[in-house]
N, CA and C atoms as an extended XYZ file, in Angstrom:
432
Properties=species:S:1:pos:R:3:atomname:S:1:resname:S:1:resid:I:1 pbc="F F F"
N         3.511       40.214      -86.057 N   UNK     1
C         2.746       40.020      -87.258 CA  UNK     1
C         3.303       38.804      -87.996 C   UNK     1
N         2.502       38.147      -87.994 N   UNK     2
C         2.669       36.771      -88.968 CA  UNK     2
C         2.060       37.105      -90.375 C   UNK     2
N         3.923       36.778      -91.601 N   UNK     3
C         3.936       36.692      -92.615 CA  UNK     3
C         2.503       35.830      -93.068 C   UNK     3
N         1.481       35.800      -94.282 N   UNK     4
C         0.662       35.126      -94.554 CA  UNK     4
C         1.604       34.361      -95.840 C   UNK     4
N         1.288       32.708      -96.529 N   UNK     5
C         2.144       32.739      -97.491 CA  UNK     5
C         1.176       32.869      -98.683 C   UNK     5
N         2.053       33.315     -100.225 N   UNK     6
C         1.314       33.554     -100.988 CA  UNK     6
C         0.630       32.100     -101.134 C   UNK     6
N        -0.648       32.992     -101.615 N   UNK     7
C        -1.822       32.214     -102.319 CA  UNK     7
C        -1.807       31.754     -103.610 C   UNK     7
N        -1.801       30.132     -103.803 N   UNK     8
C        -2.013       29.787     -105.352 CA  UNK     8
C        -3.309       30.070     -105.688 C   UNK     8
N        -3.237       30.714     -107.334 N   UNK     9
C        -4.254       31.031     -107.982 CA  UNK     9
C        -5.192       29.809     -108.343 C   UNK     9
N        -5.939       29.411     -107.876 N   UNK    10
C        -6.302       27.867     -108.762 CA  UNK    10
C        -8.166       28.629     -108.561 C   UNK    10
N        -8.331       28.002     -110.292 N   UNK    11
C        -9.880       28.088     -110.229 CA  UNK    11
C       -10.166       27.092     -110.804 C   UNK    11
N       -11.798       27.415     -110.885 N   UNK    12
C       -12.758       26.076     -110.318 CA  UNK    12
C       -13.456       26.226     -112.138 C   UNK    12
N       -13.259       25.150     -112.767 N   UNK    13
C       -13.740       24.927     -114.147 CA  UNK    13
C       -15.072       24.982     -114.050 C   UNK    13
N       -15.958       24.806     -115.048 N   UNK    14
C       -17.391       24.785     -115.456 CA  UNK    14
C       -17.625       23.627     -114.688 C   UNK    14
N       -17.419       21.891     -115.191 N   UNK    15
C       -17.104       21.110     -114.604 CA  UNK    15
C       -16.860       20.649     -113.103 C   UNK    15
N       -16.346       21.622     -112.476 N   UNK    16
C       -16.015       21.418     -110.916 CA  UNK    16
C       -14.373       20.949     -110.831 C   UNK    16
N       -13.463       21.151     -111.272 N   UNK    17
C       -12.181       20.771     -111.434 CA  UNK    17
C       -11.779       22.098     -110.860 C   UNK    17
N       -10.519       21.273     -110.331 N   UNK    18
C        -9.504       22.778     -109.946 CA  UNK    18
C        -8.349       23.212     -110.815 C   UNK    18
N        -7.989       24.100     -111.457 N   UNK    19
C        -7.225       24.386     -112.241 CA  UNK    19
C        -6.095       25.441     -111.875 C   UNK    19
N        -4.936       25.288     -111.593 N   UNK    20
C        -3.679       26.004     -111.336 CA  UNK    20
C        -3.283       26.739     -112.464 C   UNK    20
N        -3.574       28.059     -112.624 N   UNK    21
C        -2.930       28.699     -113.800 CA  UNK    21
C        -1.711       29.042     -114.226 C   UNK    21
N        -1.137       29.582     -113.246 N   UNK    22
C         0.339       29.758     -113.129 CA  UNK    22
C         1.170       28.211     -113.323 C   UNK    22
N         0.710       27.139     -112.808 N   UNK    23
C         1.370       26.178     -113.070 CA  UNK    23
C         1.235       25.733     -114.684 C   UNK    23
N        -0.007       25.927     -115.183 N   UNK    24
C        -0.433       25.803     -116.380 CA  UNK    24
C         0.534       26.174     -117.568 C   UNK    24
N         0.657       27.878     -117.032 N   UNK    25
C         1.666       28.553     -118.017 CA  UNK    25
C         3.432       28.373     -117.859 C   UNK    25
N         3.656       27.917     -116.701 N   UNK    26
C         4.923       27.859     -116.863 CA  UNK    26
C         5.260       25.924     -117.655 C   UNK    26
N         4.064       25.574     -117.363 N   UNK    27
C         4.297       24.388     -118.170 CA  UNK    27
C         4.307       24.572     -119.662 C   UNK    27
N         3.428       25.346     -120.084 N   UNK    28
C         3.781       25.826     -121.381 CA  UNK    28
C         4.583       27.142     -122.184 C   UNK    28
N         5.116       27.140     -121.669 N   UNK    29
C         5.903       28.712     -122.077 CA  UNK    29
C         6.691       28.261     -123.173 C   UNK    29
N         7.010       27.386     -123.561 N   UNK    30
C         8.470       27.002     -124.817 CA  UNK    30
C         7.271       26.713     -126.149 C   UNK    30
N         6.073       26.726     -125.897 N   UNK    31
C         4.941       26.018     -126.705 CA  UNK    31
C         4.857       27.214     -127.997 C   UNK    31
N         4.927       27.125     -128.909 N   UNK    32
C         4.475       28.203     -130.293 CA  UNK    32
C         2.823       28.705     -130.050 C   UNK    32
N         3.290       29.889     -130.060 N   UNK    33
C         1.624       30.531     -130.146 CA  UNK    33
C         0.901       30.837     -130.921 C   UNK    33
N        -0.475       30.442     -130.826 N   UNK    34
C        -1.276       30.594     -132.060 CA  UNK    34
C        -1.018       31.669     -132.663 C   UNK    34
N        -1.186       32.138     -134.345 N   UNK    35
C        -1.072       33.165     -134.607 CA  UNK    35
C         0.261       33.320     -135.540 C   UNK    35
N         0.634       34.413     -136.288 N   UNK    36
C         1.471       34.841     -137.116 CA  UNK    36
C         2.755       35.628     -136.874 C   UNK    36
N         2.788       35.958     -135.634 N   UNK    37
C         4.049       36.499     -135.079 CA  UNK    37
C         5.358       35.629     -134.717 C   UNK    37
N         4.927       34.447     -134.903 N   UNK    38
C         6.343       33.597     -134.560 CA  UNK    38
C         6.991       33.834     -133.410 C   UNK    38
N         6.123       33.756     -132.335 N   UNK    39
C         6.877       33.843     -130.650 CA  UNK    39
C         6.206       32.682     -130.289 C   UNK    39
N         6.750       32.649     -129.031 N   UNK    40
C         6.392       31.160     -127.810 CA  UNK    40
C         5.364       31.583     -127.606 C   UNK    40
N         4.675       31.264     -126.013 N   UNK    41
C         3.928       31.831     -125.369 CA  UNK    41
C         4.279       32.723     -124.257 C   UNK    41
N         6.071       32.452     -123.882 N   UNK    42
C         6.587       33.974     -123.141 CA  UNK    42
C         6.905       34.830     -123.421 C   UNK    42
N         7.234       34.570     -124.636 N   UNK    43
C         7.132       35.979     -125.963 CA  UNK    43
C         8.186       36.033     -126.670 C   UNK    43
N         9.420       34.649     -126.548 N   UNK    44
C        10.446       34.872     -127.082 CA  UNK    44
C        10.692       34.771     -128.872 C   UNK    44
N        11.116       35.697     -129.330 N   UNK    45
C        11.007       35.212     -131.050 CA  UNK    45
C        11.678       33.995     -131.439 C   UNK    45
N        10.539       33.341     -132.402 N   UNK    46
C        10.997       31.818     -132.252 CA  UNK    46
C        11.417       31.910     -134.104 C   UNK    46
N        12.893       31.301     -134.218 N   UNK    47
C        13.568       30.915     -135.418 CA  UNK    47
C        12.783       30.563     -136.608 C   UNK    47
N        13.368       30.127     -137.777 N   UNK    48
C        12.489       29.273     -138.755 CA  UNK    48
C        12.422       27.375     -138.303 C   UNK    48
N        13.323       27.153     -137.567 N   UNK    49
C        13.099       26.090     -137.020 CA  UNK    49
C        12.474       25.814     -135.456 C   UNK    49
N        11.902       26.875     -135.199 N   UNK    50
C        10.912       26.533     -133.795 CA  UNK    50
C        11.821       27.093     -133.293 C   UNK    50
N        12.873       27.279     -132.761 N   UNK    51
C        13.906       27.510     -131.278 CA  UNK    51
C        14.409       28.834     -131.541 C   UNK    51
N        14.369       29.196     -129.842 N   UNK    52
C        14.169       30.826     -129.900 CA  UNK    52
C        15.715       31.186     -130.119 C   UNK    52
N        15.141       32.524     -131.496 N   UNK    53
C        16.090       33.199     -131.849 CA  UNK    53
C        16.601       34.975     -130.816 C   UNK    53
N        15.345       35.099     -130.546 N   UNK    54
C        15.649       36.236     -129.345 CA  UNK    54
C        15.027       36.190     -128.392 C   UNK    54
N        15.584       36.497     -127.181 N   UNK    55
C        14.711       36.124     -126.076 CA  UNK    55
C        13.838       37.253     -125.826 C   UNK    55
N        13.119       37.450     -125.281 N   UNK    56
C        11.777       38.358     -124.423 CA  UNK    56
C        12.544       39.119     -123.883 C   UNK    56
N        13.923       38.882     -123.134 N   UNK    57
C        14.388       40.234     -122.591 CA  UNK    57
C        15.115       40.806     -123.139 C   UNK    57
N        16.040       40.196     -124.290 N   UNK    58
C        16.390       41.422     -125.362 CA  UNK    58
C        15.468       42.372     -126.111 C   UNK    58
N        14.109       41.207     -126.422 N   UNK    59
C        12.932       42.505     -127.545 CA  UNK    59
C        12.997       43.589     -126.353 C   UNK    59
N        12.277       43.179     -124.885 N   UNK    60
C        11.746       44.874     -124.143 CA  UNK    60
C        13.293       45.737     -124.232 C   UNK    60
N        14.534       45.294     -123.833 N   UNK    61
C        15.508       46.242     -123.634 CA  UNK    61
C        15.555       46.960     -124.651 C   UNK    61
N        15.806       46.319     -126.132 N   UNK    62
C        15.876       46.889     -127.360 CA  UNK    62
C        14.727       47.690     -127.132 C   UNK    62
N        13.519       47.441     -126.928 N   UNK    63
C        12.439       48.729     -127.206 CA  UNK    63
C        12.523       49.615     -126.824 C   UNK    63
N        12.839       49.868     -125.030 N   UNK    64
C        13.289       50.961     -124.235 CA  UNK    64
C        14.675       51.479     -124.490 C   UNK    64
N        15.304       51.057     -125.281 N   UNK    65
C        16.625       51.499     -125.731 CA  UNK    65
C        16.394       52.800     -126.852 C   UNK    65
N        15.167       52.605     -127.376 N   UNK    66
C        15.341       53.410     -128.934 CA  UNK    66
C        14.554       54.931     -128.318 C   UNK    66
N        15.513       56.071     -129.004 N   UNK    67
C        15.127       57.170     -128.528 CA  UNK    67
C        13.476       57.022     -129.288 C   UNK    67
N        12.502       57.547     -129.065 N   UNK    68
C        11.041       58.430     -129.283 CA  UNK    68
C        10.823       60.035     -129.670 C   UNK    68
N        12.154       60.362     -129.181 N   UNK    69
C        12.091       61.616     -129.540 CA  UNK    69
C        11.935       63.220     -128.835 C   UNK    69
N        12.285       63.884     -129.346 N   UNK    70
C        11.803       64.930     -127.756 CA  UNK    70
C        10.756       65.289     -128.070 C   UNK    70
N         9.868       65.811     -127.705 N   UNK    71
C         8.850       66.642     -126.773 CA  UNK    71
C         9.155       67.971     -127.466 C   UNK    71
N         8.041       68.751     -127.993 N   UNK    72
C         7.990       69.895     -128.433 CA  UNK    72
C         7.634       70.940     -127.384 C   UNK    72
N         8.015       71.807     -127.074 N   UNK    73
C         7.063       72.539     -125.679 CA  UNK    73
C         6.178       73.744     -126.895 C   UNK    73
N         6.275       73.726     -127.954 N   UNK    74
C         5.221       74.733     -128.564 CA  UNK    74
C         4.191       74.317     -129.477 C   UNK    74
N         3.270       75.096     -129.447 N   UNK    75
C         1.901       74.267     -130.037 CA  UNK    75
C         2.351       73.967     -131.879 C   UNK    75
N         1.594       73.209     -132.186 N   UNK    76
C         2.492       73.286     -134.009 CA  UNK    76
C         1.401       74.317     -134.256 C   UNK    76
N         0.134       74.826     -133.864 N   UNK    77
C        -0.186       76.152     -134.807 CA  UNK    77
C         1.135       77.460     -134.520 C   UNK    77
N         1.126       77.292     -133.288 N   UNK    78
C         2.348       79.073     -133.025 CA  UNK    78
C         3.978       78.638     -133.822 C   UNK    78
N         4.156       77.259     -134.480 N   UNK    79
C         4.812       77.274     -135.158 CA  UNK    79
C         5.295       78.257     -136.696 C   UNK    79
N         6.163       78.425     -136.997 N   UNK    80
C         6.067       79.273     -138.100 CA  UNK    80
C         6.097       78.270     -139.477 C   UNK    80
N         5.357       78.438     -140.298 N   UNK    81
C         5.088       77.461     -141.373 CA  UNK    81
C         6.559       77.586     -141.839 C   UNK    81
N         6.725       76.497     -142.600 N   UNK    82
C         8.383       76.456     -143.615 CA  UNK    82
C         8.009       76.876     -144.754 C   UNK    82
N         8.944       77.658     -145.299 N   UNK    83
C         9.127       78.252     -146.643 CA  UNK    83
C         8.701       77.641     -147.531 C   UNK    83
N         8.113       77.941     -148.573 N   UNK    84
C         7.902       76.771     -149.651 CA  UNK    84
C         8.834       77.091     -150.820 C   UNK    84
N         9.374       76.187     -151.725 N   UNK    85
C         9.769       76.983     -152.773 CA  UNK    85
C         9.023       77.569     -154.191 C   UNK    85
N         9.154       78.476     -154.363 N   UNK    86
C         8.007       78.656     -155.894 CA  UNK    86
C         8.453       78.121     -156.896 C   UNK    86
N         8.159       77.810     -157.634 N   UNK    87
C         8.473       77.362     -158.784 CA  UNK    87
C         8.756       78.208     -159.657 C   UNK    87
N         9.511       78.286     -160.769 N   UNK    88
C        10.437       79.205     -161.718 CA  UNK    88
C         9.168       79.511     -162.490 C   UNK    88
N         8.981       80.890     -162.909 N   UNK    89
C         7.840       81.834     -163.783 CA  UNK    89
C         7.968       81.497     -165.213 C   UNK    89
N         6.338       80.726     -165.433 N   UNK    90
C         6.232       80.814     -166.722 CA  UNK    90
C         5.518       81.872     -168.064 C   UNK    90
N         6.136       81.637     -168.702 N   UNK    91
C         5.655       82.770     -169.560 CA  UNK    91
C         3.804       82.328     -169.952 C   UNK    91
N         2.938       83.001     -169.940 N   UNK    92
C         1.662       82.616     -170.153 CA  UNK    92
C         1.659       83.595     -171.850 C   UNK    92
N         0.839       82.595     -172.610 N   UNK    93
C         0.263       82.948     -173.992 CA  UNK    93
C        -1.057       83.621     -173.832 C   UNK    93
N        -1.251       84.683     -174.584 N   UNK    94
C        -2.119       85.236     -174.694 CA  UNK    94
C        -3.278       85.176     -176.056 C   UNK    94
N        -4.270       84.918     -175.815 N   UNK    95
C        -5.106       84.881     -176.831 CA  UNK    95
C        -5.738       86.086     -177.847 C   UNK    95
N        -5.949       86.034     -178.931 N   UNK    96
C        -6.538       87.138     -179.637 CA  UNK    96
C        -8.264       86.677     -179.654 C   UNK    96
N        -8.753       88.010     -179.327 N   UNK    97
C       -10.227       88.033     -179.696 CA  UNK    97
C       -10.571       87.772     -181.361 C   UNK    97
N       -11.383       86.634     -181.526 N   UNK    98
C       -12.543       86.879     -183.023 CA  UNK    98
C       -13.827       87.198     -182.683 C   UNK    98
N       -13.813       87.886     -184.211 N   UNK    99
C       -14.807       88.580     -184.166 CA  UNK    99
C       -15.854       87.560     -184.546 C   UNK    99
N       -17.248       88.034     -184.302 N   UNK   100
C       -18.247       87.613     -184.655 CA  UNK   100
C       -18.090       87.021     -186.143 C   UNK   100
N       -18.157       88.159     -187.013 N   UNK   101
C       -18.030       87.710     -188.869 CA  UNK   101
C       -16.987       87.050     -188.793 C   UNK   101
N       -15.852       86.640     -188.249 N   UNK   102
C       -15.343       85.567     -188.651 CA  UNK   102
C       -15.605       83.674     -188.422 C   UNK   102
N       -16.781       84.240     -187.490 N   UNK   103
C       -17.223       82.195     -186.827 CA  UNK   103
C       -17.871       82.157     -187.907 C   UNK   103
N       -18.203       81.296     -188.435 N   UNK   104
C       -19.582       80.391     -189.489 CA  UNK   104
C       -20.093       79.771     -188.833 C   UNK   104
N       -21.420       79.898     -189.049 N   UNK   105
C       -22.030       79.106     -188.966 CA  UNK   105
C       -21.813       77.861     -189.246 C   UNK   105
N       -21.956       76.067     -188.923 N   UNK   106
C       -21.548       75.403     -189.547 CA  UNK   106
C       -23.219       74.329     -189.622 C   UNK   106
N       -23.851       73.422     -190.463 N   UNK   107
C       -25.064       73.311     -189.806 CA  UNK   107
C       -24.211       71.706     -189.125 C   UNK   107
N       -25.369       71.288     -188.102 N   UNK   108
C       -24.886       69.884     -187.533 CA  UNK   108
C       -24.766       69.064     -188.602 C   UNK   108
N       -24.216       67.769     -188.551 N   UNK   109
C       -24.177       66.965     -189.301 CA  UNK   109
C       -24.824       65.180     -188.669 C   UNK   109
N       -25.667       65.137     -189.495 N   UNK   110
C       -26.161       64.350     -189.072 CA  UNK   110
C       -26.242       62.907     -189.923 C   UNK   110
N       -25.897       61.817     -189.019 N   UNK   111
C       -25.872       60.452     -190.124 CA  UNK   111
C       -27.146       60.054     -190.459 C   UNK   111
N       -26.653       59.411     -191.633 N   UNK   112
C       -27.868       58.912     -192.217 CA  UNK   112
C       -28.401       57.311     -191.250 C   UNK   112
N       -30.422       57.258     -191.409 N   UNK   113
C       -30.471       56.731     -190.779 CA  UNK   113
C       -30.317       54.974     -191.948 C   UNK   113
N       -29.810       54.068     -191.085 N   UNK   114
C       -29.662       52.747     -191.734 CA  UNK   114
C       -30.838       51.674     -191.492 C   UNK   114
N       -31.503       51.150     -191.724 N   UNK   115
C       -32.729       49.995     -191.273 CA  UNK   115
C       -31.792       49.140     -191.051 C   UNK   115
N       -32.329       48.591     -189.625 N   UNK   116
C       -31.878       47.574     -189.715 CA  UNK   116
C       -32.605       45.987     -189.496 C   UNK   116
N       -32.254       44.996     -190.267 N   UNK   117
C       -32.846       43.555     -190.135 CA  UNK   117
C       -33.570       42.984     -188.584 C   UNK   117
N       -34.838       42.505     -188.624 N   UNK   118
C       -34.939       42.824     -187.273 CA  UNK   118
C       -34.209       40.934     -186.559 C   UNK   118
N       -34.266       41.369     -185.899 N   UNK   119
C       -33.438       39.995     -184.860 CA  UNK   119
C       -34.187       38.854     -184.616 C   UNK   119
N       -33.619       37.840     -184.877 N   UNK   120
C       -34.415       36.103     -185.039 CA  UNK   120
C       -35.108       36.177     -183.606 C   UNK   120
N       -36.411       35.790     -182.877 N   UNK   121
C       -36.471       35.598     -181.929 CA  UNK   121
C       -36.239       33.521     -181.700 C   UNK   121
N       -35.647       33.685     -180.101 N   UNK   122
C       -35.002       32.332     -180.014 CA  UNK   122
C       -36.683       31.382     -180.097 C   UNK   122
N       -36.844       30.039     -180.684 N   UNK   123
C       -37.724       29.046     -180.270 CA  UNK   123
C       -37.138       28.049     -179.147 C   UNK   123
N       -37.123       28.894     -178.105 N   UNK   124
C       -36.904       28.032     -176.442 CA  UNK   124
C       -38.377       28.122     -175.514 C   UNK   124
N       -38.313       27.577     -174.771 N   UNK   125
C       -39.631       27.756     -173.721 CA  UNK   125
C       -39.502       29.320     -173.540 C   UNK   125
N       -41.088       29.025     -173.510 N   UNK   126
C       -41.761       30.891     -173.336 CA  UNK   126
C       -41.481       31.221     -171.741 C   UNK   126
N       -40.910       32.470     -171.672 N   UNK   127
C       -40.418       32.718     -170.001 CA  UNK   127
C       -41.672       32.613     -169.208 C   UNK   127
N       -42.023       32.278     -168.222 N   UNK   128
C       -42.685       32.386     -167.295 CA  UNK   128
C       -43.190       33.641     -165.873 C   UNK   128
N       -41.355       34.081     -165.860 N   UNK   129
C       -41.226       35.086     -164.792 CA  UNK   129
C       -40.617       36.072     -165.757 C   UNK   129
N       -41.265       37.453     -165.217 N   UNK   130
C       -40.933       38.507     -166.376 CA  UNK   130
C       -39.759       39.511     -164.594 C   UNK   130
N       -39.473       39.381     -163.554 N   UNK   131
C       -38.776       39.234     -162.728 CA  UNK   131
C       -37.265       38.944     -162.994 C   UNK   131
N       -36.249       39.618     -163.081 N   UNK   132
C       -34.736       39.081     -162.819 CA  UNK   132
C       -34.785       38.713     -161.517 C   UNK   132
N       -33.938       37.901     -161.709 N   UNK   133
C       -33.433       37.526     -160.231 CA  UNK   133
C       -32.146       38.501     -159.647 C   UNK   133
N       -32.210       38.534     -158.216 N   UNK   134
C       -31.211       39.597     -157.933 CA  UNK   134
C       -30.298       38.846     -157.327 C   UNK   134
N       -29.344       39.246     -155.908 N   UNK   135
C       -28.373       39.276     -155.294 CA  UNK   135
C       -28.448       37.557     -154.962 C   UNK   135
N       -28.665       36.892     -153.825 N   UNK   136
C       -28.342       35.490     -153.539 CA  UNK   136
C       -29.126       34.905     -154.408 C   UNK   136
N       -30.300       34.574     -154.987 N   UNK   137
C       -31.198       34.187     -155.281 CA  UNK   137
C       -30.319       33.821     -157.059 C   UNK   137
N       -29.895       34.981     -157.241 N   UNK   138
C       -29.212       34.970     -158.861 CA  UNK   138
C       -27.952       34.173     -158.810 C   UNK   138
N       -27.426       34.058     -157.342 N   UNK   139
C       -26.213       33.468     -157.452 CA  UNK   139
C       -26.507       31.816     -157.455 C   UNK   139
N       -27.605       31.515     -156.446 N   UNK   140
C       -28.025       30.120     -156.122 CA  UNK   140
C       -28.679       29.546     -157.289 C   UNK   140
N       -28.921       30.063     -158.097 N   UNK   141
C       -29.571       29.759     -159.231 CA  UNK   141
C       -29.455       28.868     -160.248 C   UNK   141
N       -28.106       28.651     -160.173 N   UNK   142
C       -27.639       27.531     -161.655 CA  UNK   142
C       -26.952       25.637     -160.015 C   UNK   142
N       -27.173       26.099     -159.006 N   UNK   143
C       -26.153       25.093     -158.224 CA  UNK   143
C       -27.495       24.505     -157.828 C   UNK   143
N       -28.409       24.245     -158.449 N   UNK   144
C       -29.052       23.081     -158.092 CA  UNK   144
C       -29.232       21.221     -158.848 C   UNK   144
């Protein structure tokens, strides 16, 4: 049996070009990656001055390093709830009944009514559209 050797990945652009991907990325791996995480493009965390402060194989070790936790083997309903504590007993006040003959009647009180002056109407052009304007239309309205 004859070994076959590996195959380069290369594809074929829109264009008709051949494009090597793997060569692509190892040409860029030290390059900052778009975006807000502050890594390369091999994933190493990159400093405040561009140059990597941790490499890619410390982040995975550190990740697989940190316990997760054990494994419960019982359902959390067949769990037994935790105690709660009560809170210390307060004394509650008790109210006395009144009687009827003691409410009054009181009658409403009502303000007096005031006239008031009636309001200048403005002398500007007479409206045309009795219509508000609503949502875009109200906003586009003064930017012409």
């Amino acid at each position: 049996m004859v070994a076959r050797p590996t195959r380069k990945r290369m594809y074929r652009t829109m264009q008709g070009r051949m494009v090597d991907i793997e060569k692509l990325r190892a040409a860029n791996e030290t390059v900052q990656a778009v975006g807000n995480m502050n890594v390369n493009a091999r994933g190493d965390i990159l400093g405040p001055s561009g140059k990597i402060a941790t490499k890619k194989e410390t982040v995975i070790k550190k990740y697989y390093e940190q316990p997760k936790g054990m494994v419960d083997d019982t359902p959390a309903r067949a769990k037994p709830a935790p105690a709660h504590k009560t809170p210390p007993k307060q004394t509650v006040q008790t109210m006395t009944p009144v009687s009827k003959t003691e409410i009054k009647k009181t009658e409403p009180v009502v303000a007096p009514m005031v006239e008031s002056e009636p309001t200048p109407v403005a002398t500007s052009k007479p409206k045309t559209e009795t219509t508000e304007k609503k949502g875009i239309d109200a906003a586009l309205d003064g930017l012409e």
